[in-house]
Each structure stands twice: as C-alpha cells, then as structure tokens.
PLY file of the C-alpha trace (Angstrom):
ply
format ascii 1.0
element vertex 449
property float x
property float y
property float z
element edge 448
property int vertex1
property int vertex2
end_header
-127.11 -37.72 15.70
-126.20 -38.39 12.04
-123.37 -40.04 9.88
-124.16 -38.48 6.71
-121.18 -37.55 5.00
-120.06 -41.32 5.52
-123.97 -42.83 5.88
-127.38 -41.27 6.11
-127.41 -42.54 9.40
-127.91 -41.77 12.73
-127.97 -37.94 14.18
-124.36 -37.07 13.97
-123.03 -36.36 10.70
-119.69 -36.84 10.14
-118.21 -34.44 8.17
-114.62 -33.26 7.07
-111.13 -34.14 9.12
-109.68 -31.75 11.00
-106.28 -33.12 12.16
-106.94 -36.53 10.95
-110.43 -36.47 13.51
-113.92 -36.25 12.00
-116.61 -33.38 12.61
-119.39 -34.39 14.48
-122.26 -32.11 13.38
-126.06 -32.25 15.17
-128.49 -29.74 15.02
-129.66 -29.82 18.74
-125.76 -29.67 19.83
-125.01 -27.14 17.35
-128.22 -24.78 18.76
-126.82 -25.11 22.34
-123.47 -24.39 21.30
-124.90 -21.72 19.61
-127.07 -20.14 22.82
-124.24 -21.11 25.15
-121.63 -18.86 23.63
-123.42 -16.28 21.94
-122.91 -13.96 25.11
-119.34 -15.17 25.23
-118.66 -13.94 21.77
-119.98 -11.02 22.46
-117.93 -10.16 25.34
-115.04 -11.04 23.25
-115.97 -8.27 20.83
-116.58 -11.00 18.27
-119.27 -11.25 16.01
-121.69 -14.00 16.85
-122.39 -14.89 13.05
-118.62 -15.41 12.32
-117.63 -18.00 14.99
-118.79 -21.20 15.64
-118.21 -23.85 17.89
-117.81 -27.27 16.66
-118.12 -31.04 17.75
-114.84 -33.20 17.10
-115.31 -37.33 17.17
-112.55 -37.39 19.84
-112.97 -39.26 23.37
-109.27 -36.88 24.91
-110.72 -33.76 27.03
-109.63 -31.46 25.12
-110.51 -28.14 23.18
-108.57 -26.24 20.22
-108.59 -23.57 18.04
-106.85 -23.85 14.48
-107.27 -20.84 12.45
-110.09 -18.41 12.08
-112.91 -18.31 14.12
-113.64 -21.74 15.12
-113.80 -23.42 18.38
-113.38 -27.21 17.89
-114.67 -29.22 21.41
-113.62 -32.85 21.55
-116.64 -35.10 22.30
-114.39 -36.30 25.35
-114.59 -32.92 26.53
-118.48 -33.09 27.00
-118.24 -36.63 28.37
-116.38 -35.48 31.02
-117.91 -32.38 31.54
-120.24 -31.97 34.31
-123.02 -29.41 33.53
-123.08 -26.60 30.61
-121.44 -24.33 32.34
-117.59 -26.18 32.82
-118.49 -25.91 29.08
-118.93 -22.77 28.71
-115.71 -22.20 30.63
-113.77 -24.28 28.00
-115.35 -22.15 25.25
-113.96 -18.50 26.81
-110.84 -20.17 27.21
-110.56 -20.76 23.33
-112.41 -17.78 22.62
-109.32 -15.96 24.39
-107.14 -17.55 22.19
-109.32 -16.46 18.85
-109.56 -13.01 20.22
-106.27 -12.48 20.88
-104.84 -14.16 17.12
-102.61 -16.65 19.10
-103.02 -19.19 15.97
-101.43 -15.61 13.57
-98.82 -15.08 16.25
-98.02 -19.31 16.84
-94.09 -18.11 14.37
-93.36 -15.77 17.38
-92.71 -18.88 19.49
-92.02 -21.58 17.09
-89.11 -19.47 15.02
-86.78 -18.61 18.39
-87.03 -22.21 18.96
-85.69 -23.39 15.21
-83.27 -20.18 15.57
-81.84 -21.59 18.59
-81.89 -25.12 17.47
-80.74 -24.87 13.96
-77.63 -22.83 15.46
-77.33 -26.24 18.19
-76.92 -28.03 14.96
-74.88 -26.19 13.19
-72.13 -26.09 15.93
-73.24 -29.83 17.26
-71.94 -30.35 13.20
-68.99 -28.49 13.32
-67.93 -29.57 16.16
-68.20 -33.31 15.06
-66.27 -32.56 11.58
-63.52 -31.23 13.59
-63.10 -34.54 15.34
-65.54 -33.97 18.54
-68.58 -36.17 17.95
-69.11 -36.79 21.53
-69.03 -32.62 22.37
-70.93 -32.51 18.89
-73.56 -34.58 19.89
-74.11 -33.26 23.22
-74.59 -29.26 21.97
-76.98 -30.75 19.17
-79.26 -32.07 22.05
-78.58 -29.28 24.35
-79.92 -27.38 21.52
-82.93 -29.33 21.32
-83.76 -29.21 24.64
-83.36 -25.36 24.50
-85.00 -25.29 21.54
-88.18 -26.75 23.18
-88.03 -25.01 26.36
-88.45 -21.87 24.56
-91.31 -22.50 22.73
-92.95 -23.99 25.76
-92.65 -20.85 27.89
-94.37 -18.76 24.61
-97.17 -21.86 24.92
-97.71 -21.14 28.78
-97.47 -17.46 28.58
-100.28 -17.62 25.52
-102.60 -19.65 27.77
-102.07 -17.95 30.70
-103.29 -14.95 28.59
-106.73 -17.13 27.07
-107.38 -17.90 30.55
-107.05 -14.42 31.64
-109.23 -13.13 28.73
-111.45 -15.95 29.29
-112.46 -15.34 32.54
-113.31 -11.46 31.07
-115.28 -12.39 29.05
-117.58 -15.00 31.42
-117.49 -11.95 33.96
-118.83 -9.31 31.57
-121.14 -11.72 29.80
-122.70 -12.38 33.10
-121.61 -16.43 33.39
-120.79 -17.61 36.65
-116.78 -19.09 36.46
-117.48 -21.71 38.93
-117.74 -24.20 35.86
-114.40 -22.99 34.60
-112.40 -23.56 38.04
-114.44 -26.76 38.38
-113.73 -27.99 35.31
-109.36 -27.07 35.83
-110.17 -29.16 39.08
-111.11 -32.19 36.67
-107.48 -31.66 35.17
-105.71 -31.17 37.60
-107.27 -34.62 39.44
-105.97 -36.33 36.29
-102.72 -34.60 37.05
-102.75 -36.34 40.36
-103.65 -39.68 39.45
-100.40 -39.51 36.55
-98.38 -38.31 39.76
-98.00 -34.49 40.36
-94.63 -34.86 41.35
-93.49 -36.55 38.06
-94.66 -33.73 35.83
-91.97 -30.73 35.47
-94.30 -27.98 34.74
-91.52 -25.83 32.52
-91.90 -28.84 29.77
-95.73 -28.31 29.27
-97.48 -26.80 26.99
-99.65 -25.57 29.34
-99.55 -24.33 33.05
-100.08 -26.59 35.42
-104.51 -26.49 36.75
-103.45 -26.12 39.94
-101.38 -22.99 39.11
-104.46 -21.66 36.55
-106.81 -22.04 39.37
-104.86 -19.66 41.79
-104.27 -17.61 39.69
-108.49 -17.10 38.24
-109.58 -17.52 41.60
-110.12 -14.12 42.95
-111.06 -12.43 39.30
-113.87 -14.64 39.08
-115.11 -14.75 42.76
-114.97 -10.71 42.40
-117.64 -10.65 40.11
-121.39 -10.30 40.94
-122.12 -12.96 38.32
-120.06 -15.78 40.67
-122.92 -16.65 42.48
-125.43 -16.58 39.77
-126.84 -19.83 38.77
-126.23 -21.46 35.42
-129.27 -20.97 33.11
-131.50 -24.32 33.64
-132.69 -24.61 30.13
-128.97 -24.46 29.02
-128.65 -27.17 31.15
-131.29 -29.30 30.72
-130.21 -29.17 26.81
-126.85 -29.85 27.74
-128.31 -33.07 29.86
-130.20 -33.60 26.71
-127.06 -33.78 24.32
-124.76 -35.46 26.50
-127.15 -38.58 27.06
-127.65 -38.75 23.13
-123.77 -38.46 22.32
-122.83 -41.37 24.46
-125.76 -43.42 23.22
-123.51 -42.46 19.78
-119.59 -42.73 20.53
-119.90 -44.79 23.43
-120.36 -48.70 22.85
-124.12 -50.22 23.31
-123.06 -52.44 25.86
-121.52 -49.15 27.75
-124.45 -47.11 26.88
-127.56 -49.92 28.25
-125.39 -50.04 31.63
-124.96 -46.49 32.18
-128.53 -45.96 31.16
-130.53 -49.23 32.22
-134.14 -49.79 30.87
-135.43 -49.32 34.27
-134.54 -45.75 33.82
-137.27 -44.18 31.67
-136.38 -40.37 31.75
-136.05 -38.17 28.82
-132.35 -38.74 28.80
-132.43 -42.55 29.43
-134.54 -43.22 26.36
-132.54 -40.76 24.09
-129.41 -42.40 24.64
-131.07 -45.93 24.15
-132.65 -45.23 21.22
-129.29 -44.30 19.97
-127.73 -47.39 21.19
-130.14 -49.45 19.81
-130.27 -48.05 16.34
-126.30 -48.28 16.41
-126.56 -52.00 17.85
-129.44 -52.47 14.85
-132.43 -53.22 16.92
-134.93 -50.63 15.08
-138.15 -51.46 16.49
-136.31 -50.76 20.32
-134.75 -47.62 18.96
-137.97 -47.16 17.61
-140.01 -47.70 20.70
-137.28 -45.16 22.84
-138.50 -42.54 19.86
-141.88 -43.15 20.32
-141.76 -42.63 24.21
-139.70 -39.26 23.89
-142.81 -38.07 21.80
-144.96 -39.21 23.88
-143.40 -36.98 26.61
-142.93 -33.77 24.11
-144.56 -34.14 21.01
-143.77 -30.73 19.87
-139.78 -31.76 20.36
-138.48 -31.51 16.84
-135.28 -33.34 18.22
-137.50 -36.10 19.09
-139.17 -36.04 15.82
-135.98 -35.97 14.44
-134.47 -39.11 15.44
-137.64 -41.22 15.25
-137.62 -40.35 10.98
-133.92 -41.10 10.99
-134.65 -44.62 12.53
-137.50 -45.03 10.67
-135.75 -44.09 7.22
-132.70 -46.02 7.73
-134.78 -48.70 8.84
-136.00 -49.18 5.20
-139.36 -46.90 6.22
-138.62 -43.83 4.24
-142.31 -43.75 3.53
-143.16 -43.73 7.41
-140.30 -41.65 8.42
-141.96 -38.84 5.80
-144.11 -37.13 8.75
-141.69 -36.91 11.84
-138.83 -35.46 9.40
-141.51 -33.19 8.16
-142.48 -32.46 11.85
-139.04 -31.78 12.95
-138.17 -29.56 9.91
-141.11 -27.31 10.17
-140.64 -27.49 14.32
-136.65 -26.42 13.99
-137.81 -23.42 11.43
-136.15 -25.02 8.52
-132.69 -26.55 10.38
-130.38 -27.39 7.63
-129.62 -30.90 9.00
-132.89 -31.23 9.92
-134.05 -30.49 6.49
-131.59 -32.50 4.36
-133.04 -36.08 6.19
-136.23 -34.87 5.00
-135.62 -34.14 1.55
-133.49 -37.84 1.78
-136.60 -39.27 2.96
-138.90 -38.06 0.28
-136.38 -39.06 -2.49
-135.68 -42.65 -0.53
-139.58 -43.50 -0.95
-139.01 -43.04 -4.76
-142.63 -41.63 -5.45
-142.55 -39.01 -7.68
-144.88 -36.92 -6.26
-142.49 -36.11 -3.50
-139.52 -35.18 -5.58
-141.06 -30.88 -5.89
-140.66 -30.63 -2.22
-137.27 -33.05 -1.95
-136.00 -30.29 -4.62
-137.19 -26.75 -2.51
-136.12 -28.16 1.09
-132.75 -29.59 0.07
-132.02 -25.99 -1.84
-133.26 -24.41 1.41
-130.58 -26.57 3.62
-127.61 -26.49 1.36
-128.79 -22.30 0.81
-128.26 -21.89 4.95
-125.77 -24.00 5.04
-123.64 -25.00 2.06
-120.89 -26.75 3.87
-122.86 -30.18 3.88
-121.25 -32.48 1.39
-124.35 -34.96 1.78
-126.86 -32.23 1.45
-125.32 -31.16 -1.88
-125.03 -35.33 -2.68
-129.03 -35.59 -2.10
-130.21 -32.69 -4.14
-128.03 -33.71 -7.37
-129.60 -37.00 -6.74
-132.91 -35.49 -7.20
-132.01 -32.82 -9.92
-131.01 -36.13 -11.44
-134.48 -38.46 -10.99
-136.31 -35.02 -12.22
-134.01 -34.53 -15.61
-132.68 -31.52 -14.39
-128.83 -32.39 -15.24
-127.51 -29.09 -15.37
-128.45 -28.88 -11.78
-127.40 -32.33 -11.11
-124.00 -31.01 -12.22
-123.63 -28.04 -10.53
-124.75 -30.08 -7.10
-122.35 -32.38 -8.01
-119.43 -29.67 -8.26
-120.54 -27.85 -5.10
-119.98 -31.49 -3.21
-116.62 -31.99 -5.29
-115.59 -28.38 -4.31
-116.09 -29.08 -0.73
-114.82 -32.30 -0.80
-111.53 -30.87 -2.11
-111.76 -32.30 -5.75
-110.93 -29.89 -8.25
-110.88 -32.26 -11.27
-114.64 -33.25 -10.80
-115.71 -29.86 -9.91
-114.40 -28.46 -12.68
-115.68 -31.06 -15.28
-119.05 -30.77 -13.63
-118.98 -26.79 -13.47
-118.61 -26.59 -17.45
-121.24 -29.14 -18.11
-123.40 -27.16 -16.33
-121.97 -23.61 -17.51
-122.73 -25.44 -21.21
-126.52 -26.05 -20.03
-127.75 -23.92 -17.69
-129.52 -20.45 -18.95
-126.79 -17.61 -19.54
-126.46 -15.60 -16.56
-129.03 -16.62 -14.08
-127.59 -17.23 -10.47
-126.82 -20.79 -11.09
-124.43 -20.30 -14.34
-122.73 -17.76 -12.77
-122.38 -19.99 -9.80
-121.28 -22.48 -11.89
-118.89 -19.91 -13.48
-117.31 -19.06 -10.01
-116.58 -23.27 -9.05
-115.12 -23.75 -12.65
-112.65 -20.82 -12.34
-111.62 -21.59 -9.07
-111.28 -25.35 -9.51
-108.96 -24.93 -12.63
-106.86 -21.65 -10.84
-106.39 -24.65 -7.95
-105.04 -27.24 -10.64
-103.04 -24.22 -12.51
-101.09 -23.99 -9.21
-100.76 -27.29 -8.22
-100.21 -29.19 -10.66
-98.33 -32.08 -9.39
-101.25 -32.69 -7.30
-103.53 -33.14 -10.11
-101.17 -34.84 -12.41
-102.76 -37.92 -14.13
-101.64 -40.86 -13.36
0 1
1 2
2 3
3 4
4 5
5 6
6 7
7 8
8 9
9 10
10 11
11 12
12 13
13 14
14 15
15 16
16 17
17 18
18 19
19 20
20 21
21 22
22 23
23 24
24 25
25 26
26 27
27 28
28 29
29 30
30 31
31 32
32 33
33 34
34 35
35 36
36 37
37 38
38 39
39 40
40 41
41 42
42 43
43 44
44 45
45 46
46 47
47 48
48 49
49 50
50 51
51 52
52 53
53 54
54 55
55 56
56 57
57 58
58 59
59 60
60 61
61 62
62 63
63 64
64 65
65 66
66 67
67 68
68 69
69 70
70 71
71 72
72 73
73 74
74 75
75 76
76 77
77 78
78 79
79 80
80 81
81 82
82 83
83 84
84 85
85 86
86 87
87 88
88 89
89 90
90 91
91 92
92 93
93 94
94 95
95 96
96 97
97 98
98 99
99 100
100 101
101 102
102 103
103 104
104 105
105 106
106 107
107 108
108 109
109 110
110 111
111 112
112 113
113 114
114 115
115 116
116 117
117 118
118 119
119 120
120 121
121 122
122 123
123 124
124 125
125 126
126 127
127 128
128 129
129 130
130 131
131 132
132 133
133 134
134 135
135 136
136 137
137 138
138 139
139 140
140 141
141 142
142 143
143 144
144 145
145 146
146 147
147 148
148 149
149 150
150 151
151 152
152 153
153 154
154 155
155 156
156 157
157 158
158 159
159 160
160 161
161 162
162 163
163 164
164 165
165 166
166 167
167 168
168 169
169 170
170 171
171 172
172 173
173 174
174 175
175 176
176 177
177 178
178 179
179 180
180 181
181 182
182 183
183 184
184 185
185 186
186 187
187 188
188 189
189 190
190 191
191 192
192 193
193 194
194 195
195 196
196 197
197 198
198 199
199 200
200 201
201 202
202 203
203 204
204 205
205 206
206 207
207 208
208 209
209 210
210 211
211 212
212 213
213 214
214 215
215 216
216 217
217 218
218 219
219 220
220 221
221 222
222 223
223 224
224 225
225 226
226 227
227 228
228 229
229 230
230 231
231 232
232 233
233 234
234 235
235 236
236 237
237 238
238 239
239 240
240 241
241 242
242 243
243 244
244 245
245 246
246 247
247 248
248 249
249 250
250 251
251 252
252 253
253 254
254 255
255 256
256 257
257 258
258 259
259 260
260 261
261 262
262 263
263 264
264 265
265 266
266 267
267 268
268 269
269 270
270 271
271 272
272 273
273 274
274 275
275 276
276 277
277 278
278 279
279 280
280 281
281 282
282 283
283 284
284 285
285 286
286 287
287 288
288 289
289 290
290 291
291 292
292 293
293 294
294 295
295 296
296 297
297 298
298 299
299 300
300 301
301 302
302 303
303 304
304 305
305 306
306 307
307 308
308 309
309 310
310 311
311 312
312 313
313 314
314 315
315 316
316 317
317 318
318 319
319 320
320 321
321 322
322 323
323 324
324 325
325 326
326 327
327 328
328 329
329 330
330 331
331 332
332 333
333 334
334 335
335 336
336 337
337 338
338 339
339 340
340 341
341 342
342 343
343 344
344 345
345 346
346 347
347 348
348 349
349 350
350 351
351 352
352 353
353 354
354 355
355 356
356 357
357 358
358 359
359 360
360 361
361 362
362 363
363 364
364 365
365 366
366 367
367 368
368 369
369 370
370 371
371 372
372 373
373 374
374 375
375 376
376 377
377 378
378 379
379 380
380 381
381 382
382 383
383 384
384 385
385 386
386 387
387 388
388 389
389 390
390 391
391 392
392 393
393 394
394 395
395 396
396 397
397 398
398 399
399 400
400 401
401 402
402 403
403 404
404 405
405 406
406 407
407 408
408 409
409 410
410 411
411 412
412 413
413 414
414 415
415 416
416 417
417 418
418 419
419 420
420 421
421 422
422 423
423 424
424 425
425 426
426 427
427 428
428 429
429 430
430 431
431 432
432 433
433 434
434 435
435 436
436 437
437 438
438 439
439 440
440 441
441 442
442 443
443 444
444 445
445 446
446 447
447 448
C-alpha cells in the first residue's frame, strides 16, 4: 500500500480529499473491487468501465456516494467487515443509490425542508417584532424541527429504495445476500450497544437495521443464489487486502498483536511487513517480503511491496527487479508501474532513464488521475532535457491538483516548445485553455496577493 501523492511510500497512495478524507488507492484492492462488483454493475444496468469503487482513509463503517459514478468505501468499513461478500452487500447498496440518481434528486428533500423552515423563520420573526419573542422563538424552532423531520423521511424513503434495488441487483447478479443481512446485523449490534431504546428512528437518516433486515429478508432468501457460496478466490483476496490495510491504518503495536510472529501465514507476514516498514524496521519488513515470495513467487503483489521497501529503504538499485517483476506480472498496473519508473529514476543511472520515460507514460496513459505519476515522469523529462515535456507533466499534475495558475504557465511553455500539432501541443493546448477559462471565471480565487 502506497503514500505517493504525500510520499513514495508504502502501498497505499494517498491521493485527493474527498470531504476533507484522503483516497486510499492500491492496485490489489482496486482489482478486487474491481472483480467484486463488476457483476453488480452489471445488474444495475451500469457500465462496468464508468464506475468505480474507491478506498477512503476513514476508520467509521461507512459507505457513500457523492456524485457520478463512484462508490467511496471507508477503510473502517473493510475492518469491520467479515468476508467479501458483507462487502459486496455494501457496494449494491450504493450502487442503488447511483442507479437510481439519488445524489441529482438530494433538492427534492433538502428544498421542502428550507421551504418549511425559512417560512418558521419568517413568522418566528414577525412574531417577535410584534412584541412575542417567547411565541417567536418557539415557531422558529418548531420550524426547525419540522424542517428536519422532513428531510429525514426523504433520507429513509431513498435508502429504503438503495436497499431494495440493492438486493436486485445481488439476486440477478447471482451473489448470495447473506453478507448484506449479516453485515445490517453488525449495525444494528452497534445500535444495541448505544441503547436501542434511546434512538427515535423518525430522526435518522437512515432506517433503523433491524427494520432493513425484515424488510430484505424474504427477497433475498427467495432467490436460488441465497444458498450459493461466496466465490473463494474473492475471498481469499479479500483476506489478502484486509491483513495488508491494517498492517497500514492500524498502529504497529495493534498490528504485531493482532498478527503475532508466531503466525507465519500469507496474511500474517503481509500485514507485518507493513507494520514494520511503517514502524521503520526495513530489513523485518524486508524479511516478511521475502517470505511471501517465497510462498508465491509469481505474486506481483508480493513483488510489489518487497521493491517499495527496498526503494524507500534507500535500495532503489535493488528494488529495480521486484518492481520490474510486479509490473510485467500485473500486465502493466498503473500504480504498479509508476514505483517502477520511480525506482529507475531514484538509482540515478542514466541508462535507466529510456524505460523510466515509456513505463511512467504507460501508467499516467491508463490512468492519468495520479498526481505522483505525472510528478515522476516530469522529473525524468527533466534529467533527459526534454523540458517541453517536463512542462506539460508538470501542468497535467497542476491541473489535477487544482492549480490553474501553474498549469497554465506550464501549458504555454510547452505550447512555445513542443512541435506544432503533434498530440502533446495540442494537449498542451487543451490544459492552457481550460486553466485560463477557470481563472476568467473565478477570478477572486486567483487574485494575486
């Protein structure tokens, strides 16, 4: 798992806030998502190549959707989770939601709720100018209160309708729903343990588990798929990727208890060897890496994270052949890829820049929304002369990064350099136009200070 927005270190990269949380992105948890939901996506009449489902740094059990078609899953949420499938649950849930446009139709419940309690306020007001504070007062909160109440019935009556559609769509994909009434079980245990009877279920947003297991029950048990096991290699991955996120998010100290060194399977040393690395012991990461190969050499995971503790070790050199291993092994993963191409510009021979340049244009060409992967091939556009490149790598990242003002400076340098034309000008073209039609319209946000 890799920090490389922030560092180019470990296996989860953190990458750009959503609601103040950071993006965990991996390429093993990112394939499983991937496999998990594909026939999910499917059932939902979605297009698998237009939704993705992606890691937040957040230890709450929770899952969202915020626009579009993205499905954002705490890391709390797979913590908790027991097995793939109360995932996979989770994700039909949301997928509900996206299929449905809940996010598009959000005003239909929030403006009845500032209708009635802007018109609280206005009387609450009037009332108190005419010499009634106290009544004032009191139809101002009444207001509220109504105010709120109204737009948690449209929240309930929206997720009644994603659970509904989610258990569809794990029905006609084929995917047992056990794991989705398990994993409302897991709420509604937390429900008990805050006190059941304390919680008034017409001020939540959503219904209460107990309720949203009665009421999925019987759907899902009426299809043939109920009794169908989960798919094992779905969960052995998921297994896989839960070990190596706690060895991430989760302290050392947590992570050694929960996974002692008398354990010695697959998942035991994958979550020490993140632990390690995090605590800064290399050479114990590095021996966990070594005895994960040793059980799958072929494992381009495994590869993976023994070049990442290699590199950030100071072994760039050394970390050269598992990166290259676990590149070629993941068919050209863009994450994969772009700790490569760091590697071979880390051990600053020269000889190694040709190939840094082709697999970081791969990466950032199957996936250009990696800030770091953009920041590592301008770094070696740069070490080879090629500044034009360097430029337009550099306003990409700015781009992303939500920088107009570089991005644009960057875009013309390149525009000014770069051969008339060819893919990259008119690339360069595209970042200039729309950096400066950003500034044009918002200018108090660029204003110079």
């Amino acid at each position: 798992m890799r920090l490389a927005v922030c560092t180019a270190a470990a296996a989860l990269v953190c990458a750009a806030p959503v609601q103040a949380q950071s993006i965990l992105r991996d390429a093993e948890t990112e394939a499983m998502f991937s496999d998990m939901s594909v026939p999910l996506i499917k059932a939902a009449g979605l297009s698998p190549r237009d939704v993705k489902v992606v890691l937040i740094n957040d230890d709450s059990i929770n899952a969202f959707v915020a626009g579009g078609q993205t499905v954002y899953v705490h890391s709390g949420l797979l913590q908790a989770a027991v097995n793939a499938n109360q995932v996979q649950g989770v994700i039909a849930h949301e997928l509900g939601h996206i299929a449905a446009g809940h996010v598009v139709l959000a005003d239909n419940g929030i403006k009845p709720a500032m209708h009635i309690t802007l018109l609280s306020m206005v009387l609450g007001l009037a009332a108190v100018a005419a010499g009634a504070g106290e009544a004032g007062a009191g139809l101002m909160a009444l207001g509220q209160s109504a105010g709120m109440a109204k737009y948690l019935s449209f929240s309930r009556t929206q997720e009644n309708a994603a659970d509904a559609a989610g258990a569809r769509f794990l029905n006609s994909a084929g995917v047992t729903g056990k794991g989705m009434l398990s994993f409302f079980g897991t709420l509604q245990q937390q429900e008990y343990r805050y006190g059941v009877e304390n919680i008034d279920p017409f001020m939540q947003t959503h219904p209460l588990s107990g309720d949203r297991i009665a009421s999925l029950t019987a759907v899902l048990k009426a299809s043939p798929s109920w009794n169908k096991p989960s798919d094992p290699a779905i969960e052995e991955r998921f297994r896989r990727v839960k070990a190596k996120l706690e060895g991430y998010v989760m302290s050392p100290e947590r992570t050694l208890k929960d996974f002692p060194e008398s354990d010695t399977s697959i998942y035991a040393h994958y979550a020490r060897a993140y632990a390690w690395h995090k605590a800064g012991y290399p050479d114990k990461a590095d021996a966990e890496s070594v005895a994960l190969i040793k059980a799958k050499p072929d494992d381009p995971y495994f590869q993976e994270i023994r070049g990442q503790i290699l590199l950030e070790a100071g072994h760039p050199a050394d970390a050269v052949a598992p990166l290259r291993a676990a590149t070629e092994g993941s068919r050209n993963n863009p994450l994969i890829a772009t700790t490569f191409g760091h590697a071979l510009i880390a051990t600053e021979d020269k000889a190694n820049y040709p190939e840094a340049v082709r697999v970081l244009r791969v990466a950032v060409g199957r996936d250009d929304e990696n800030p770091f992967a953009w920041y590592q091939l301008g770094t070696v556009y740069e070490l080879t002369g090629d500044t034009p490149r360097a430029a337009l790598a550099t306003a990409e990242r700015a781009s992303m990064e939500g920088d107009q003002r570089t991005a644009a400076q960057s875009a013309r340098y390149a525009l000014a350099n770069l051969p008339a034309n060819s893919s990259d000008w008119i690339r360069a073209q595209d970042i200039a136009m729309a950096a400066q039609n950003d500034m044009d319209d918002n200018p108090k946000k660029y204003k110079k200070r």
